[in-house]
N, C-alpha and C positions, 0 to 999 in steps of 0.2 A: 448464586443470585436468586432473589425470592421474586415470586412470579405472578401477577394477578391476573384473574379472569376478564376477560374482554366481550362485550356483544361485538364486538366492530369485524372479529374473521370470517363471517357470510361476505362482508362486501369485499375484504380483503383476496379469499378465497376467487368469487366471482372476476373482483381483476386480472389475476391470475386466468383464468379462463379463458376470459374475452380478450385477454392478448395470444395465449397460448393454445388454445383450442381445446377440446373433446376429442382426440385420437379417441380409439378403440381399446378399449382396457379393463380388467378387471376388477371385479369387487371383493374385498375379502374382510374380514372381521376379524381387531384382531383382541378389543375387549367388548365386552357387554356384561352390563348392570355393575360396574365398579368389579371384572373379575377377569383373568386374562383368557384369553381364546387363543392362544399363539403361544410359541415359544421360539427362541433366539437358540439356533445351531454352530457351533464352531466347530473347526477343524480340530483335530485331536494335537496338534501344534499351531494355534492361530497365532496370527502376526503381530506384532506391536498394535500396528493401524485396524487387524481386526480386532483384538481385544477392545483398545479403546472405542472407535464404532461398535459393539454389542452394549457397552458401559452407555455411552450416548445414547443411542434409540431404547433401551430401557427406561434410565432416566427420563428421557423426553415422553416417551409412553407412560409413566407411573403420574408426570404432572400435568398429563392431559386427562386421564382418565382415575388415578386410583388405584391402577393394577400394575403389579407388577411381573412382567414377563419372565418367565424363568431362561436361565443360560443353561446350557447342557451343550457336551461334548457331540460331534459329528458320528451318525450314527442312522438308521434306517431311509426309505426311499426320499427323494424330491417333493416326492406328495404328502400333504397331509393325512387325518384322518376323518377328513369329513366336519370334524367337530375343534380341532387343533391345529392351525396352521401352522408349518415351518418354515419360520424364519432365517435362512442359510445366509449367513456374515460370513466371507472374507473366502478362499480358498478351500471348498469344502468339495467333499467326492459330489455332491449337486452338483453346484457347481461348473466341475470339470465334465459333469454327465451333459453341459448342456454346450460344452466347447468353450468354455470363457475360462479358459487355464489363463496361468501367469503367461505361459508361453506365446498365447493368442495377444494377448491384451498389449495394446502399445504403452507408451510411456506417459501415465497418469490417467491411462484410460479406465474408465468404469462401468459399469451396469447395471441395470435394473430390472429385472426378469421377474414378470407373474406366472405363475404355473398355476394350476389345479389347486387350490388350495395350500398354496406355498409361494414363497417370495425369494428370490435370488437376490441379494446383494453382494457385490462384490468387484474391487478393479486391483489397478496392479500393484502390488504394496514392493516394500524392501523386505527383504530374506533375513530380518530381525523377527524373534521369537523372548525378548526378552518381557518377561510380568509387568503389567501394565498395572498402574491403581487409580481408579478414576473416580471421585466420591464431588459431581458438582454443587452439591447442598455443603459444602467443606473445602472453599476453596481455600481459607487458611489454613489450614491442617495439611500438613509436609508431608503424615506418615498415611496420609490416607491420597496423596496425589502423587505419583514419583512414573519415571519413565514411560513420560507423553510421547509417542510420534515427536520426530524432527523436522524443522521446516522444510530441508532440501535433500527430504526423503521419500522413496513411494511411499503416497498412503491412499490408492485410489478406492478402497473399499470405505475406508471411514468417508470419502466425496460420495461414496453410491449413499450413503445413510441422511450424510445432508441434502444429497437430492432428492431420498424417497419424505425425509420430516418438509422440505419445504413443499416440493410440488403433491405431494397425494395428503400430508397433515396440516397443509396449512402454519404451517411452524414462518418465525421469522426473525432474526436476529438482526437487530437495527444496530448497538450499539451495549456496551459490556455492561453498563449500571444496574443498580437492583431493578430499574422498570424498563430496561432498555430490548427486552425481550417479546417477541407475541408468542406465548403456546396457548393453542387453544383448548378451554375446558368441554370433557366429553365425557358421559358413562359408558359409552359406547362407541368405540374407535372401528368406522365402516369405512374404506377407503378405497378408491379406485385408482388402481396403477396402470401406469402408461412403460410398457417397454423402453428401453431408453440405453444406449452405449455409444458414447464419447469420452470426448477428454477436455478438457477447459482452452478456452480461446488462445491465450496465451499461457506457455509451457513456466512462466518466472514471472513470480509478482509477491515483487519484495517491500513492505513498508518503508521499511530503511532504520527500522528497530527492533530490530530481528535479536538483539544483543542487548535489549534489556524494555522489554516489553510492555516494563509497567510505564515508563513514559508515554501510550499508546493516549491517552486523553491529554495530554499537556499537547502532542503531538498535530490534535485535531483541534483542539480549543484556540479559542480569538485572542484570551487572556496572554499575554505578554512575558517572558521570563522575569521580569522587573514589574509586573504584576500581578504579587501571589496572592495579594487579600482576595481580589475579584475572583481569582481560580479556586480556594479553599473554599470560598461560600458555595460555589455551585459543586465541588469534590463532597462537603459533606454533604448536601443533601441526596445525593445521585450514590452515594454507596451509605447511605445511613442506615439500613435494616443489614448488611451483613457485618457492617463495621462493629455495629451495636451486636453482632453473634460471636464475633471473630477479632477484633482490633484490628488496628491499622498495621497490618505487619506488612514486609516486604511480601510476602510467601502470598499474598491472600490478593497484593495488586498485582502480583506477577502473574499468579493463576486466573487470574479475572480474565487479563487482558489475551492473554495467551489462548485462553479457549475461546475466546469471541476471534482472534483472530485466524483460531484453525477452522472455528465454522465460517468464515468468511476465505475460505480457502487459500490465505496466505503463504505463501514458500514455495514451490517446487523445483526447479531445474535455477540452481544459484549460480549464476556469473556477474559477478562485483565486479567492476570496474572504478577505478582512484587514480590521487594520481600517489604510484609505486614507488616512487626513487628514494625518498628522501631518508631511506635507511644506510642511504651510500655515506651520506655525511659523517654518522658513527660508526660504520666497518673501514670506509677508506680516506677517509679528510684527519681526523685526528679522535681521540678519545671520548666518550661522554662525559659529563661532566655526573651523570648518575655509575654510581659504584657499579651495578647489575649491568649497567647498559656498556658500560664499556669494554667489558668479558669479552664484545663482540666485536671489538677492533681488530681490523687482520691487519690492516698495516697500510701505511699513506701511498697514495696512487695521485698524485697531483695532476697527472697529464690526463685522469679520464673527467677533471673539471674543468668547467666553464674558463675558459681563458681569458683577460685583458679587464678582469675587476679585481679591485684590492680591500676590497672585503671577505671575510671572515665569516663562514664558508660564502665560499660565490654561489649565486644564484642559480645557475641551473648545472650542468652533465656538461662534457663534451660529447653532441652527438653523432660527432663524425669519428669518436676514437675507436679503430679495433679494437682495443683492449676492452672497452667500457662493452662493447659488443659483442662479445666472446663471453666476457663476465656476468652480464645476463643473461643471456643464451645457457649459459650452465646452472647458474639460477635455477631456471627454468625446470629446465632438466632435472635438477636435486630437488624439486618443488615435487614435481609428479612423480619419481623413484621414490621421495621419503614420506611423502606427506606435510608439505607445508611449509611454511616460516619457520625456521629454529627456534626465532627471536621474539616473535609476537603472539602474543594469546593462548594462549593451555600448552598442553605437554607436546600436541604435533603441530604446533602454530596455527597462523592463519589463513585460510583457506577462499582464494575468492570464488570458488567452484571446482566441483569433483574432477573437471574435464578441459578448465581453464585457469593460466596464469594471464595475470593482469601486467601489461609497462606500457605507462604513462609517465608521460616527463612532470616537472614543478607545475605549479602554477604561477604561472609569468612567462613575461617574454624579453625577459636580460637573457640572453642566448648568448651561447660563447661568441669570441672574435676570431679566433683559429680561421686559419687561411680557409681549410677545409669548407668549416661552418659559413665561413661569412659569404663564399660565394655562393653558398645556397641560400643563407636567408637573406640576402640583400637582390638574389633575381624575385624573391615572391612578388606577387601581385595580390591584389583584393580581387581575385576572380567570382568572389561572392558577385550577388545582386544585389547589397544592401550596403547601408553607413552603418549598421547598429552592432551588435555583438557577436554572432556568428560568421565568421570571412574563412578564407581560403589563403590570407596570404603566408602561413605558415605550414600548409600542409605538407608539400615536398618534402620540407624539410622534417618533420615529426614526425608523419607518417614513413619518411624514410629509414628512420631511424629504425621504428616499430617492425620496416617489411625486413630489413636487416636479421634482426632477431630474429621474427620466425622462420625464417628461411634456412637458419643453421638448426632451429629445435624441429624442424618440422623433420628435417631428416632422419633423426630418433627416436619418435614420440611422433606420427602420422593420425594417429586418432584421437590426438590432442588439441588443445587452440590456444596461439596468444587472444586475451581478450586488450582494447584499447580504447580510450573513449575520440569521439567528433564532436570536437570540445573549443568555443572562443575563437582564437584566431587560427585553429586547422578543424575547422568545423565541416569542408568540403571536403567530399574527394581527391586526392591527389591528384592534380591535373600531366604533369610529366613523367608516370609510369602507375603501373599496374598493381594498384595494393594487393599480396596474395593474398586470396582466398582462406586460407591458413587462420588469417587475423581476423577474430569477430570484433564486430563496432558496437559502442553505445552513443546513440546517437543522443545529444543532450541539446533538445526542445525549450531554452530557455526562457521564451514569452509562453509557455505550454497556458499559463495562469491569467496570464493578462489579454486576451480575446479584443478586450477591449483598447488595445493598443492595433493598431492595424496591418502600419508597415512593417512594422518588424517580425507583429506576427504572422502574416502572409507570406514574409521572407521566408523562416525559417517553418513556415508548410512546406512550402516548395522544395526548403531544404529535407525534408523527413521523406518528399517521396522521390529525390531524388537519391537519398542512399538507400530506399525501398526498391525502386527498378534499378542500381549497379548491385545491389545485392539479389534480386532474379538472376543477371546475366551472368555472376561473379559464381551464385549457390553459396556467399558469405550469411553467417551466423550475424543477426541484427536484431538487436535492441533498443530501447527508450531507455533517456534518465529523463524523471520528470521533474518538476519541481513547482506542484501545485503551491505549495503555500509561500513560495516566492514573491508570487507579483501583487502581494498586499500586504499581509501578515510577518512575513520575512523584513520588508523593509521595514516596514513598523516597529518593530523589534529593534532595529540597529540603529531606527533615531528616536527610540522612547518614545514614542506617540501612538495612538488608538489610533489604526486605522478603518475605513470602512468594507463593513465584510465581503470577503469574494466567495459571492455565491453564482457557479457558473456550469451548470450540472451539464448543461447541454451543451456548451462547448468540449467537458468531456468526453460526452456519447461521440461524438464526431470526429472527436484526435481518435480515439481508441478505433473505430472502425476502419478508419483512415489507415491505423498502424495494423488490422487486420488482415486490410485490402492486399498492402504490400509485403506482408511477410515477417511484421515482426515477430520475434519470442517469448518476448517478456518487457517488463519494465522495473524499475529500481523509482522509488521517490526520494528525491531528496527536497524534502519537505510534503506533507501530507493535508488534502484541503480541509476542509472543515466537517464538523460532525455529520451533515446530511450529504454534502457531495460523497465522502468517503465512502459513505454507504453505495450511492449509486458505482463511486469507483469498483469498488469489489463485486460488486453485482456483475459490474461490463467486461473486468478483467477474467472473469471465467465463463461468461458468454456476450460477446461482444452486439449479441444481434436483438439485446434484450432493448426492449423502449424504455427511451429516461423518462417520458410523462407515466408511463405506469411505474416503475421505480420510487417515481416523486408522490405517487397516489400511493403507494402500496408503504411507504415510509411514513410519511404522514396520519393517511388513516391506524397507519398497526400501532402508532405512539401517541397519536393524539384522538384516536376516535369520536366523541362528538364536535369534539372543537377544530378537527381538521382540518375543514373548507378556508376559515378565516387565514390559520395557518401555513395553508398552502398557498392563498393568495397572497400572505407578508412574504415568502421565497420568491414567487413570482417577480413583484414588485424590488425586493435588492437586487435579486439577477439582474433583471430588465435594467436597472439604475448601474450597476457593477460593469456591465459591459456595454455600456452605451458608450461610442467613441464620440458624439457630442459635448460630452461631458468632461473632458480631459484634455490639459495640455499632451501635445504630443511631442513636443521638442525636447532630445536627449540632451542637450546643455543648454536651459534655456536663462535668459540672462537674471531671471528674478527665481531661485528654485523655489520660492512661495510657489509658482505657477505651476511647476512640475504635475505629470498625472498622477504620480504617487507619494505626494504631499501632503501633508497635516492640511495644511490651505483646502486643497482640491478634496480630500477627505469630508471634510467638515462646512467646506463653505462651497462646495458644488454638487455633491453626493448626499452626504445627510443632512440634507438642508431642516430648518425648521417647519417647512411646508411636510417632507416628507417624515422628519420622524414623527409630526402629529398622526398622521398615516399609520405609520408602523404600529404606535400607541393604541389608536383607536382597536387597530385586529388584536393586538393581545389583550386588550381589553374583553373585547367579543371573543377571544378564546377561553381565556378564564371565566366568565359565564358560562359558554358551552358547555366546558368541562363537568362529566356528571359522576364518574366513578375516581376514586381516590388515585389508582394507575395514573388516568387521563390528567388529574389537578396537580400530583407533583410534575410529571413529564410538562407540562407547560411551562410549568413553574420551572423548571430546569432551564427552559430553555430560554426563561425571561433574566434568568441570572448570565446565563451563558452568553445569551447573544443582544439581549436589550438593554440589560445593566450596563454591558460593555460601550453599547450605543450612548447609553444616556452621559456617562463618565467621559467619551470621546466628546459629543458636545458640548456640554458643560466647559470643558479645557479648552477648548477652541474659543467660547462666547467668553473665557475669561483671560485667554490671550490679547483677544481683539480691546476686550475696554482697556488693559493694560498700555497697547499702543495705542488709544485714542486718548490714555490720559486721564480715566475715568477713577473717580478716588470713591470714598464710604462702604457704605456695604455691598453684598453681592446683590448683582441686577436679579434680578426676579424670574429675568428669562433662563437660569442656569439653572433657578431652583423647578423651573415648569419642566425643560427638559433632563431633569434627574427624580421626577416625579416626585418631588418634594411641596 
């Protein structure tokens, strides 16, 4: 991605500051007059993640200043010479001279170490040594990009590089387009390091597109699957200088997204959670009806399904059958002795983490009739607190199922986990026995998005810190599924309608600390918010104690610098409107679903009203004036395709529903033409 010069990283910088402070730190140089003063040190076998980090901080160093740092193999003292810093990347005899071996370092932990005229970087990588090629001026180019780091791999030394480019250069990656970037321009790269060794807030932070990466903007964007014209206008502009280098190949959206999403420190410790079963159907119900797929019928077992439906396959498991519970229990077992699924995805299957198998029943609740079953699931109760979506009156039963299985794996595989989701109607803890410990949860926050729903979403607070304190006393493995672009975007999508944007940065900051308070490890999204919350998401997921108003400043000014201020107050002003629970029907079945809170209606005729999007108009108005360097006028401009076109198009459809039901004939009202800025 090509990269323009900014006045705007003094103030950017100074943010940074006056949240983080001036600790005591070194100064070192590491170019002057356009010429390098430093060089980059590698182990004489560096690691996958060191190689790539030396390729990174070079790069980032040559398009701030001009110069290009030399790489050289690991080789005399810690110290410089006065006149040539050392640069020490990844596992080097420095390094270890200074006690931050792989051995010391916990799991994704890194560091930052100034010395006398030398810099330590370095955290805990994986014991992969394979030839990295990293050329980010060519992200098209196959044969100049090949064996990147893996998501749910160590790579803490290439994290020590993104933390020394953001906090001591100033560096700052908003978003993967050709201007979605701040590096700042310098002749002279003087920088003051801060000591520094951790590890990221949460150990697992997964997009949920880890398996095909170039979707990463359809993922964050407002535009709709069923609408591509809206999304292609604002795709070309936003990669139009490297598409114009490179074409639009697969190779060039995947490596885009890919490296913006390593610098934003995507992947590490992966436990997926799904729901598992439903390959029972074609090993033990009957044949596939796909040639490949049927190779994997072992043979009909009708008593480990669902009893008393006469449909074809039945809806869920018998989960009271020994048999069905022996048969995944060994599952299990052949999951962690082989490596994987036989059945699903490359040569060793599919892996929902190094250290964790996944069983989760269907999705539904047609549950067998078996004597068994039924007298479990017809004792449950709704021991939830709530009417809405998360309850407990299934958990005995599910969970029981779940504690079943690992109970027999745990016996052979002890430093193992089944992983399971707290999901819908077993959303609670098992109230009538002890989930073992054995079993990690993914606890699935389903109003996570909608803040501005109250009861439900205070429900299921309550719910997040109540399996945060049974996982203190239990010492259970606990995670988050989130599902930010749920409670707007999502629905939008499945009734064809423009909804209005969820922009809810600070209800983020406050789930995420929430989930820090108590112990979670990670999260999974399933669905991902929008281009600016994203941003603060990955900011908080690998340090959760970071401020969202500086985030929101330090976002804003790094992509939009003179036109900022306006900017930041149009975020303001959706937030403020997005989660106002004034604003919304709150009733889950209410009799007119016109009224609904997440309605075309309530979208368009109580949210972006015509009061407010004259509002909105006016600030992008006054941004695009602001805007003074060519970076700053298409980034607005991006963002007027992205997010105000989408607005104008949502109104317009709405003002042209309504004259429909009132009856209205001839041409189009005038008002559709004002808010489409026609």
């Amino acid at each position: 991605m090509r990269l323009r010069n900014t006045t705007m990283v003094g103030l950017v910088v100074s943010l940074v500051l006056a949240r983080y402070g001036t600790a005591e730190a070194r100064t070192l140089t590491l170019t002057r007059d356009g010429q390098p003063t430093a060089v980059i040190v590698l182990a004489e076998q560096p690691t996958r993640a060191a190689q790539f980090a030396a390729y990174e901080l070079q790069w980032h160093v040559r398009q701030m200043t001009g110069a290009t740092l030399p790489i050289e193999g690991s080789g005399g003292g810690i110290q410089g010479s006065g006149k040539t810093v050392r640069i020490h990347v990844g596992d080097t005899p420095s390094a270890r001279a200074l006690g931050l071996t792989q051995e010391a370092l916990g799991l994704q932990e890194y560091a930052v170490r100034a010395e006398k005229d030398a810099l330590v970087l370095v955290g805990k990588d994986a014991a992969d040594f394979t030839v990295v090629k990293l050329d980010p001026g060519a992200l098209g180019d196959g044969g100049k990009n090949a064996n990147w780091p893996g998501w749910w791999q160590e790579r803490g030394t290439l994290h020590a590089v993104y933390d020394f480019l953001q906090d001591a250069c100033g560096v700052r990656w908003f978003n993967p387009t050709d201007e979605g970037a701040l590096i700042p321009k310098r002749p002279e790269l003087t920088v003051r390091v801060k000591n520094v060794r951790r590890a990221p807030t949460f150990r697992y932070r997964d997009t949920g597109i880890t398996w095909a990466e170039e979707r990463y903007d359809r993922a964050v964007s407002l535009w709709g699957p069923k609408m591509e014209a809206g999304f292609k206008t604002w795709d070309a502009l936003a990669y139009a200088d490297s598409r114009a280098r490179h074409g639009d190949g697969l190779t060039l959206r995947r490596n885009t997204a890919t490296l913006f999403l390593l610098r934003m420190r995507n992947g590490g410790e992966k436990c997926v959670a799904n729901h598992s079963l439903y390959h029972y159907y074609f090993q033990y119900w009957k044949p596939h009806a796909d040639a490949v797929v049927s190779n994997y019928f072992v043979g009909q077992r009708p008593d480990w399904f669902a009893q008393g439906y006469e449909s074809d396959p039945p809806p869920q498991l018998c989960y009271s059958s020994t048999g069905l519970i022996a048969q995944v229990a060994q599952e299990a077992r052949d999951y962690f002795d082989k490596g994987g699924y036989p059945f699903t995805m490359g040569p060793t299957g599919y892996r929902w983490g190094e250290n964790f198998f996944c069983v989760e029943p269907m999705d539904n609740r047609s549950f067998c009739k078996c004597p068994a079953c039924t007298a479990t699931v017809t004792k449950g109760t709704n021991y939830g607190t709530g009417r809405f979506f998360s309850t407990g009156i299934d958990s005995d039963y599910m969970f029981g199922f779940v504690d079943a299985v690992a109970r027999k794996v745990k016996l052979t595989h002890p430093d193992r986990r089944i992983v399971t989701l707290a999901y819908a109607s077993h959303a609670w803890p098992p109230r009538d026995f002890t989930l073992d410990p054995f079993v990690a949860v993914q606890f699935c926050f389903a109003f996570d998005g909608s803040p501005w729903w109250t009861e439900p979403y205070g429900e299921e607070w309550r719910l997040a810190e109540v399996w945060g304190r049974e996982a203190r006393r239990s010492g259970r493995a606990l995670y988050a599924w989130c599902y930010y672009g749920h409670g707007y975007r999502g629905w939008a999508d499945s009734g064809n309608f423009h909804c209005f944007p969820g922009y809810f940065a600070h209800a983020i900051g406050k789930e995420l600390r929430m989930y820090k308070r108590h112990g979670y490890r990670g999260m999974f999204h399933c669905g991902m918010p929008t281009d600016v919350d994203s941003y603060v998401l990955f900011r908080l997921m690998d340090n959760a104690d970071l401020d969202v108003d500086t985030l929101l400043d330090e976002y804003f000014t790094g992509l939009y610098g003179a036109a900022a201020k306006p900017l930041r107050k149009l975020y303001r002003l959706i937030e403020k409107t997005y989660t106002d629970p004034a604003l919304r029907s709150h009733d889950p079945r209410p009799e007119d679903p016109k009224t609904f809170g997440l309605s075309f209606e309530v979208a368009w005729g109580k949210l972006g009203t015509e009061e407010r999007m004259r509002e909105f108009e006016r600030l992008m108005n006054e941004a695009r004036r602001l805007a003074s360097t060519d970076r700053e006028k298409r980034n607005v401009a991006l963002l007027d395709l992205g997010l105000m076109a989408y607005m104008r198009e949502g109104r317009a459809k709405y003002l042209a529903d309504r004259s429909r039901e009132t009856g209205a004939t001839g041409t189009r009202p005038a008002a559709i033409d004002k808010a489409m800025g026609q």
